[in-house]
N, C-alpha and C positions, 0 to 999 in steps of 0.2 A: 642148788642149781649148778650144777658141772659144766651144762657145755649149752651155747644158744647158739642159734643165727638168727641175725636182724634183720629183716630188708626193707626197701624205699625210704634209705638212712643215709643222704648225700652233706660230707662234708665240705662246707665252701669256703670257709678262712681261720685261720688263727693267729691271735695277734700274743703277745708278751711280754713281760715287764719286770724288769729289777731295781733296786735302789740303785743311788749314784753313789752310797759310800760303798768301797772296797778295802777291806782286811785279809791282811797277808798272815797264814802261821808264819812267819820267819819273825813278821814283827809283833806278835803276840806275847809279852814278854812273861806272861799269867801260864799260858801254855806249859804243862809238861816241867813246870818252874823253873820255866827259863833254860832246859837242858835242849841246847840247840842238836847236838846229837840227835837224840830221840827226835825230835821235831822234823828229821832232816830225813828220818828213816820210815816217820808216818807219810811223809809226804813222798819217798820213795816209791811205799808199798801201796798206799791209798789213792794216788794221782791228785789229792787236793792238794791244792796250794792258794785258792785268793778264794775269797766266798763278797756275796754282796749283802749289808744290813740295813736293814730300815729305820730312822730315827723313832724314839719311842712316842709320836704323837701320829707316826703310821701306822695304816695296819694292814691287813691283809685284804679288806674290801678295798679300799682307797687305791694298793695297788691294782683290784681285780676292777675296780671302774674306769682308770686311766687305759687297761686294754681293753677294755668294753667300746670305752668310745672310740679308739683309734680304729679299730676292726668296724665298726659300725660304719663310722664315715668311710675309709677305704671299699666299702662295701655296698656305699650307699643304701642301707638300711632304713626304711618307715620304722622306727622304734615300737609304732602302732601294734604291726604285725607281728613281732613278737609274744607266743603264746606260750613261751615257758622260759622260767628261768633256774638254774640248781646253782648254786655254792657248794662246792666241795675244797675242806679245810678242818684243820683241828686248830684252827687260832682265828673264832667268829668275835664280832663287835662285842658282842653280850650273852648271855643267858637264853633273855627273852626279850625280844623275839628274833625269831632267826635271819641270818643278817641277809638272806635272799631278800627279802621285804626292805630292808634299808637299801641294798643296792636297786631293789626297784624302783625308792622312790628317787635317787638320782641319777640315774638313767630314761626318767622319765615314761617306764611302761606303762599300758593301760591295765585295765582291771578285770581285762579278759587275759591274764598272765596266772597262770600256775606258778608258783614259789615253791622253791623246797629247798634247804638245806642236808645235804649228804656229810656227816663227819667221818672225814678220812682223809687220809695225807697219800702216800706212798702209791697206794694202790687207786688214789680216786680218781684220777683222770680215766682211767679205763674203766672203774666203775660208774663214774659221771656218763662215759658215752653210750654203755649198756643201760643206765635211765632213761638217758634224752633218744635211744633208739626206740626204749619202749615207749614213752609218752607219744615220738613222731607215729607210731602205729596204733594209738589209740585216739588220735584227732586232733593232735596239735600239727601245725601247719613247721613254724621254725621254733629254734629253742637255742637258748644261750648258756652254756656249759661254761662257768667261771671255776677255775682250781686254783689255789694256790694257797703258800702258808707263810708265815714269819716265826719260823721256830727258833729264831734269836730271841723272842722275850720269853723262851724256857731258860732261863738264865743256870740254874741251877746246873741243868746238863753242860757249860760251860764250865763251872766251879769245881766241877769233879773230874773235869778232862772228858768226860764218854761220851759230848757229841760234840768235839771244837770245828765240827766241819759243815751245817747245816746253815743253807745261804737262803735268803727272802726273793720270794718270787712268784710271781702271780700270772696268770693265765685267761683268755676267753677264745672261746671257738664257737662257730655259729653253725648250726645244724640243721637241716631242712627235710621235710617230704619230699622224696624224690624215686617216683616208681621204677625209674630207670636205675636207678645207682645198684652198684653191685653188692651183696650180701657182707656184712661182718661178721664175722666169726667169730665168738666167745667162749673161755674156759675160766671161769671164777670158783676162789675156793675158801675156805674159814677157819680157822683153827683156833678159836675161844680157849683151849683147854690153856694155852701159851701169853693170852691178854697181859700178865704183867710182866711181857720181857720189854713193851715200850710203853711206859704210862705216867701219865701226869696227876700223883694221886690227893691234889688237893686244888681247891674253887669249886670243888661240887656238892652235890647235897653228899653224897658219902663221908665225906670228908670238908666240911664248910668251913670260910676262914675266917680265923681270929686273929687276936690279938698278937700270939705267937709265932705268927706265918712270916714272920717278914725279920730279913737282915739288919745287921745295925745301918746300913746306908739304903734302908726303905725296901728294898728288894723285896718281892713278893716273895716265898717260898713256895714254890709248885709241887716240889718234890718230884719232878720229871729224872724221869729213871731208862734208862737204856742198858740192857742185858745184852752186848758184843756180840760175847760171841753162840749166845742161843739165838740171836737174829741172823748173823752170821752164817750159822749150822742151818739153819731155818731156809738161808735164801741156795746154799748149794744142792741144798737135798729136793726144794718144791721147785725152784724155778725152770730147772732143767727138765721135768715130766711133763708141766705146764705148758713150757713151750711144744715139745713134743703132741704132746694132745694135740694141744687147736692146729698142730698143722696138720695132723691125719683126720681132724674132725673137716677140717674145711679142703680137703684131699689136695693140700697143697706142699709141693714139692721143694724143701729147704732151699735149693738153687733160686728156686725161681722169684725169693726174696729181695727185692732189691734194698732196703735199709733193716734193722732191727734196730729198735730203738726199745729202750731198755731204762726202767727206773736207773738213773745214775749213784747209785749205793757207794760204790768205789770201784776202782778199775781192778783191784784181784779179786772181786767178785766178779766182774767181767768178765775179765779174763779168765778167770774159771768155768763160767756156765758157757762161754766160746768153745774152749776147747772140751768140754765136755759132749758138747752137742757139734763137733767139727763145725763153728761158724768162723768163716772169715772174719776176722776182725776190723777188716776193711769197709764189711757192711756191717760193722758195729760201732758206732759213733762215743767215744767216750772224752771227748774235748770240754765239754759242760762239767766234768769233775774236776779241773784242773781251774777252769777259769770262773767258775757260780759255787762250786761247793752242792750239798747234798741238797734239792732244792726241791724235795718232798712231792707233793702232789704236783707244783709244776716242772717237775723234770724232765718229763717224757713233754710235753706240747715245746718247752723251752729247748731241747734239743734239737724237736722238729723245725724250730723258727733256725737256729742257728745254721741248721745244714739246707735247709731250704729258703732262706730268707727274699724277701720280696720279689717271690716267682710266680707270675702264672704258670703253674706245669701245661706243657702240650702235651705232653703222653701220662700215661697211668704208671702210678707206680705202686709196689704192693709192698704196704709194711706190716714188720709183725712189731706189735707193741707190748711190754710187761711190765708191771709195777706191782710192788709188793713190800710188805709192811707193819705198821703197827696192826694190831686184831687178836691173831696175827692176822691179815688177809692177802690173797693176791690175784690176782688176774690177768688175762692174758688175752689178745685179740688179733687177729688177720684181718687187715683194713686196705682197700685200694682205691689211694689217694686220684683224682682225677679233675686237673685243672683247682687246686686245692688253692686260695691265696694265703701266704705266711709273710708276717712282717720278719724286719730282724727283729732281734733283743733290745728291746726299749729301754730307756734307763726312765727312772719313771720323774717327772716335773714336780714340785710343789704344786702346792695352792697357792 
């Protein structure tokens, strides 16, 4: 499926949410073993420097419920009427069942609610909103798009240095029928043949855990793996045709973009697919690298909060959005935002 347009798909808020602890690489002293040089040169070339982590009796629903309800009341929302819900995440409750159904039941929905879990990180918020368009156009009224991950309890990826930069962070956007709303434009793509440049190859039936899987200090072994620079090669070479496409698909004119908001990968990936595709980088927001870290599926809604935060927009604004990732997958959308409500950046409360 290369390229869609959605229509009577009106977005009406997004709220967001990160933990209260923050970790700096500088005080990382595991990092790069402690060679503050090196440390000082990723964070030169990469723009990270603070990420946010969730203590290990969090997880990724618990974040994705504290923005559920703060969007909801902001919104004043009948819970009732809600008739769909998707979790997009590659760090769910359990197994089985999928943790849509847990975040239903505290959230309190009815059981006229579609559930579905979407596993994807990077790329699922755009793939969540290409769901919750198609569900709105086959007779669900609103729908609750929650994304986000805790790829801090990959620990492993930590232990080898190849992701010290992926911060927790969770998302909910509410989504409505709306015949009047203006078309989205979609370009989604696949690339299976590349699946093990980002993968976590153990907890599943492939690979089921034993006795052996775990550190001398209890540590699960995931065996989570991240191939640099084939994701790397991956995001210079698709992201820039991608964006391309959906703007000639949706015959919309580079200028006439007011934000691009862009999975936050790292800023010379940024900077790269910018100057590749002459965008101003002014309409290129990459502040969320530097102060969240790589923060997966909710990167792209988490930078929307930051640079919009607690706005009702009076005018429309047109954003192009991209994410892309583990699959490999990636996808890309032209959306116009209109009277849109966004919280800031939550930090998220205990229980």
């Amino acid at each position: 499926m290369p390229k869609a347009v959605m229509n009577n798909t009106k977005i009406k808020g997004i709220s967001t949410v990160v933990p209260r602890k923050e970790v700096s690489l500088l005080d990382d002293k595991n990092l790069y073993n402690g060679d503050e040089k090196k440390i000082k040169r990723v964070i030169e070339s990469s723009g990270f420097l603070k990420r946010r982590v969730a203590d290990k009796s969090t997880t990724t629903s618990d974040l994705c419920e504290f923005a559920a309800k703060k969007l909801i009341e902001q919104l004043n929302i009948d819970v009732s009427s809600i008739d769909g819900l998707i979790f997009s995440s590659y760090t769910p409750d359990y197994i089985m069942p999928a943790t849509s159904y847990v975040l239903h039941k505290k959230l309190g929905l009815s059981e006229n609610c579609i559930c579905m879990d979407v596993p994807q990180a990077c790329s699922g918020y755009v793939l969540g909103l290409y769901q919750s368009s198609m569900m709105l156009n086959s007779g669900c009224k609103k729908i609750l798009l929650l994304a986000g991950d805790t790829f801090s309890k990959f620990t492993d990826m930590f232990r080898d240095n190849s992701a010290p930069v992926f911060g927790d962070a969770a998302s909910a956007t509410l989504l409505e029928y709306d015949e009047s709303a203006e078309p989205i434009y979609f370009d989604i793509k696949s690339d299976g043949t590349k699946y093990e440049s980002l993968i976590c190859k153990n907890g599943g039936f492939r690979h089921p855990p034993s006795p052996l899987d775990f550190y001398e200090n209890k540590e699960y072994k995931y065996n989570a793996k991240m191939q640099g620079a084939e994701i790397f090669n991956f995001t210079i070479e698709k992201i820039p045709v991608s964006i391309s496409e959906v703007l000639e698909f949706s015959n919309t004119d580079k200028s006439s973009v007011d934000l691009f908001i862009l999975h936050q990968a790292n800023k010379f990936i940024l900077n790269n697919i910018a100057q590749t595709l002459n965008i101003d980088t002014a309409k290129m927001p990459m502040g969320n690298i530097t102060k969240y870290g790589n923060q997966c599926g909710a990167s792209i809604p988490c930078t929307i909060s930051e640079i919009l935060n607690e706005k009702t927009l009076d005018t429309k604004l047109k954003l192009l959005i991209s994410g892309f990732g583990a699959g490999l997958s990636w996808a890309s959308a032209v959306i116009t935002f209109d009277k849109v409500w966004c919280s800031k950046v939550l930090e998220y409360e205990e229980k």
